[in-house]
N, C-alpha and C positions, 0 to 999 in steps of 0.2 A: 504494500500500500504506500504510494505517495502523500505525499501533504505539502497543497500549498496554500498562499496567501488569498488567493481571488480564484473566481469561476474562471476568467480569461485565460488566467495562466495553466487552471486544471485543463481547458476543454484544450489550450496549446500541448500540453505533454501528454493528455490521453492520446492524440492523436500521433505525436511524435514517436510514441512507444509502437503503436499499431504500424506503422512506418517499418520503425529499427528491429520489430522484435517477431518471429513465427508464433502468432496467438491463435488458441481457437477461438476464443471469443474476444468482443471488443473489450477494451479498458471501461469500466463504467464509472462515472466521475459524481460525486457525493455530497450535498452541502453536511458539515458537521457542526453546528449549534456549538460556541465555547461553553461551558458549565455557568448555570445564571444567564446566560445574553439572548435576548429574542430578537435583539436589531441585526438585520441582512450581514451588515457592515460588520459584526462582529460575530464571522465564522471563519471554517477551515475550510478548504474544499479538499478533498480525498479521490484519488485516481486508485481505484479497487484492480488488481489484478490478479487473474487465476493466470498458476500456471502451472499444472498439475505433468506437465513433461522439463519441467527444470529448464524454461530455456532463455528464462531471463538474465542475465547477469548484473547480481546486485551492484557492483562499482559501477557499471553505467548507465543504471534508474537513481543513483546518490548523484553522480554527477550530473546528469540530464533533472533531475529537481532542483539541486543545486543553481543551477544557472537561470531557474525561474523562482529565488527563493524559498526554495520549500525543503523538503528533506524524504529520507527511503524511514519508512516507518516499518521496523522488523515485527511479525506478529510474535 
């Protein structure tokens, strides 16, 4: 799972991923509510990925977050 700062930058990297990476399925991209906040402006947005043949490689979904602000969230 990715995590970044805005929608823009999620629907940017889900799609960047589906690009770089042999998915079955698309990246599906998540608003997550901070704890206590119900204004828009104060969420995360989350790029969900399965990938149940191992074929992401985590150093570059950290670095591809990275460069849209966000980070590789390990479950």
């Amino acid at each position: 799972m990715l995590v970044l700062p805005d929608r823009d930058a999620a629907d940017e990297v889900a799609d960047e991923v589906a690009r770089r990476f042999p998915l079955d399925e698309q990246p599906q991209v998540v608003r997550e509510a901070l704890a206590g906040e119900d204004d828009a402006e104060d969420a995360q947005w989350l790029v969900v990925l399965e990938d149940p043949r191992g074929a992401l490689a985590p150093d570059a979904l950290r670095e591809l977050a990275e460069e849209y602000e966000g980070w590789l969230e390990a479950e």
